[in-house]
C-alpha positions in Angstrom: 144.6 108.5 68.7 145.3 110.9 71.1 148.8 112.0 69.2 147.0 112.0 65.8 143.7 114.3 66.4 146.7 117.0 68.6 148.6 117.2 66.4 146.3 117.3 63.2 144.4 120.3 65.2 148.1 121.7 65.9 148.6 121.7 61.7 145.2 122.6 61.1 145.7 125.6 63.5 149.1 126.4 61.9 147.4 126.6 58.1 145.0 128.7 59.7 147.6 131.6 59.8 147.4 132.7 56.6 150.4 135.4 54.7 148.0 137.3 53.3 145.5 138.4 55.8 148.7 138.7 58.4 150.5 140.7 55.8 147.7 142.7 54.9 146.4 143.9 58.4 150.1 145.4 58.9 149.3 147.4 55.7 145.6 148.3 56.4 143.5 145.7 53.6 141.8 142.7 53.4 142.6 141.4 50.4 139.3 139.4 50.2 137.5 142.7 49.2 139.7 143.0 46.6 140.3 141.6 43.6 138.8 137.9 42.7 137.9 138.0 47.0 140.5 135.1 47.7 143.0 135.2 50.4 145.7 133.5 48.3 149.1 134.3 46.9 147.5 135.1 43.1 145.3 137.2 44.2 147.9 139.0 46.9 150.0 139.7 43.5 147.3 141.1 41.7 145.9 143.0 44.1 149.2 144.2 46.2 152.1 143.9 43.8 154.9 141.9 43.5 156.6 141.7 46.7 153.5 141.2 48.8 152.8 138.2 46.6 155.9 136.7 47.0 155.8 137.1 51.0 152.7 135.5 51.0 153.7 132.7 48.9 156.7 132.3 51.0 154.5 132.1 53.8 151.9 130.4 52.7 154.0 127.4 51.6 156.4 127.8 54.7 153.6 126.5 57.0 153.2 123.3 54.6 156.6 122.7 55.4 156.5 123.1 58.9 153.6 121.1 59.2 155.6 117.9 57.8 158.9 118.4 59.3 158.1 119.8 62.6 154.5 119.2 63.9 154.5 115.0 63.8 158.2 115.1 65.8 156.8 117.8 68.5 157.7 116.7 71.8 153.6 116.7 73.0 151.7 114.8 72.9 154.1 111.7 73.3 154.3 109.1 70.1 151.9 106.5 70.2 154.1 103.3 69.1 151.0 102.1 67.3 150.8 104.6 65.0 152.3 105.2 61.9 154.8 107.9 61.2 153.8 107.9 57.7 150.6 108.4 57.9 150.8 111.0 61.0 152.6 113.2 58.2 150.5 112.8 56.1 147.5 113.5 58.5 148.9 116.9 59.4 150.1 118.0 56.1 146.0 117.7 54.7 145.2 119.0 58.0 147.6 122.1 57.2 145.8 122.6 53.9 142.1 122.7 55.2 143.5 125.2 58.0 145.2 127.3 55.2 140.9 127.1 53.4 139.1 127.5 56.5 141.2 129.8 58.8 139.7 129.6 62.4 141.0 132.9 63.1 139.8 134.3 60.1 136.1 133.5 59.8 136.7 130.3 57.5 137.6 132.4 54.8 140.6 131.7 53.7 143.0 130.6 50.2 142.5 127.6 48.0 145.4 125.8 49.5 148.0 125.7 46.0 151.0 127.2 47.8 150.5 125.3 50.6 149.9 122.1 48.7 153.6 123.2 47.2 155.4 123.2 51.0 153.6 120.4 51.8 154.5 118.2 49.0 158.4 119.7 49.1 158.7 118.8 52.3 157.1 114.9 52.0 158.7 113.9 48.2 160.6 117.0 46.9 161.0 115.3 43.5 157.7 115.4 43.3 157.2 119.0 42.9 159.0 118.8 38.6 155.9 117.1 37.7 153.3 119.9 39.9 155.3 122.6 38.4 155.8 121.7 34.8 152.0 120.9 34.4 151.1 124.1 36.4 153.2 126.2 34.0 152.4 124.6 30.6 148.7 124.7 31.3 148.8 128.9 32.7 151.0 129.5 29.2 148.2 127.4 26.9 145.3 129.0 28.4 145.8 132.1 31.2 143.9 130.1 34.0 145.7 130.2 36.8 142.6 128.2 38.1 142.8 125.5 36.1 146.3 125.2 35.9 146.4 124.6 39.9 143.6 121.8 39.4 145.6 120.9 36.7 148.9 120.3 38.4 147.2 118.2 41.8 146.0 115.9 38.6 149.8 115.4 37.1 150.7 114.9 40.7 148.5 112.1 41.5 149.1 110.7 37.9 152.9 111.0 37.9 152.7 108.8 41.5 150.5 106.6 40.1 153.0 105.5 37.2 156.4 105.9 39.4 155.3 104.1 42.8 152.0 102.6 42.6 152.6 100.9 45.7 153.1 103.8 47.7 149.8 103.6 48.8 149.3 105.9 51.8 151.1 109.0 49.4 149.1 108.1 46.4 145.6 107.9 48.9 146.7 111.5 50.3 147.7 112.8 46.6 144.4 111.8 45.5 142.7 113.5 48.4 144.6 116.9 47.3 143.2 116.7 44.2 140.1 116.4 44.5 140.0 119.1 47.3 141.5 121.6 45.0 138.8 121.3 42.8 136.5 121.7 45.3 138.3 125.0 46.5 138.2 125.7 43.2 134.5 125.6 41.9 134.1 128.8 41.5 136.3 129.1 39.3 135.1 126.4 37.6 131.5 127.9 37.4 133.3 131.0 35.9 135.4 129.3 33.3 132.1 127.6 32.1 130.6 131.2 31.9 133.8 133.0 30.5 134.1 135.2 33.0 137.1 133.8 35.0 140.1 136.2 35.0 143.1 134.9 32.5 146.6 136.1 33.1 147.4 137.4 29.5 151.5 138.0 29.8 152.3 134.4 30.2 150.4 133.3 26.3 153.3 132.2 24.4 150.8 130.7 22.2 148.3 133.3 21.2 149.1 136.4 19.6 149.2 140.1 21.0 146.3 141.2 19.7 144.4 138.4 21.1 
């Protein structure tokens, strides 16, 4: 037990360090007071351009990474021969995603956890990432909602496991878990799609006209 709550606080404490907000301080903004108010990568490229965005996505999904390859093989606290491996990883990588939402050193206000979802997921099953990033870019080109597309993508996820290795259980059980955790980090965008005020990014319809 002792191994598994150090190293999940370890994660947690490295999703807590979030591109954006480290990124932004160097250059004088918070991005939270601009733009849709969210400390993630879409809202980093909206507000900051190009380059920014793609720093924070690099950085933001880095950490995801790190948190599966590195944090369950750190040398402290010593491995506990009774626990899993598998499920340590899988511990720490949603441990890094809640750090990456509620960032300790940044008053719990943090991203909704996509890009870090991505890292994480590329470093426990990388084939599993086609299935994330075809649905996430079919769903943005139909309808603009970067939102839903995300929400979208943790479903094809979960769904794609489901039909390709329902015995996996402990990755299907965490896959789940994403899910239904980006939808809650994602309510408000849910509560603003329902009211048609959610923000739609209009270059990437292929389907709709351009007067639309």
């Amino acid at each position: 037990m002792l191994e598994l709550g150090v190293k999940s606080l370890i994660a947690y404490l490295v999703g807590a360090l979030l591109g954006s907000l480290i990124l932004g301080r160097l250059r004088g903004v918070d991005i939270r007071r601009l733009g849709s108010g969210n400390a993630g990568a879409t809202n980093a490229l909206r507000t900051q351009g190009r380059l920014f965005g793609l720093l924070v996505l690099v950085i933001d999904a880095g950490k995801g990474v790190l948190a599966v390859l590195w944090v369950p093989g750190a040398p402290w606290p010593p491995a506990d021969p009774q626990l899993s491996r598998e499920w340590l990883e899988l511990a720490c990588a949603f441990a890094v995603i809640v750090g990456h939402v509620y960032p300790v050193w940044f008053s719990f206000r943090g991203g909704k956890g996509v890009a870090t979802m991505i890292g994480v997921i590329g470093a426990l099953e990388p084939r599993l990432l086609m299935p994330v990033l075809i649905a996430w870019l079919v769903v943005v080109m139909l309808t603009g909602y970067v939102g839903l597309a995300s929400m979208l993508a943790g479903a094809a996820l979960a769904g794609f496991l489901a039909l390709t290795e329902p015995g996996n259980v402990p990755l299907l059980v965490f896959c789940c878990a994403i899910e239904i955790f980006v939808i809650f980090t994602h309510r408000g965008n849910i509560a603003r799609m329902m009211a048609g005020t959610e923000h739609r990014v209009r270059r990437l319809w292929l389907f709709r006209s351009r007067a639309a």
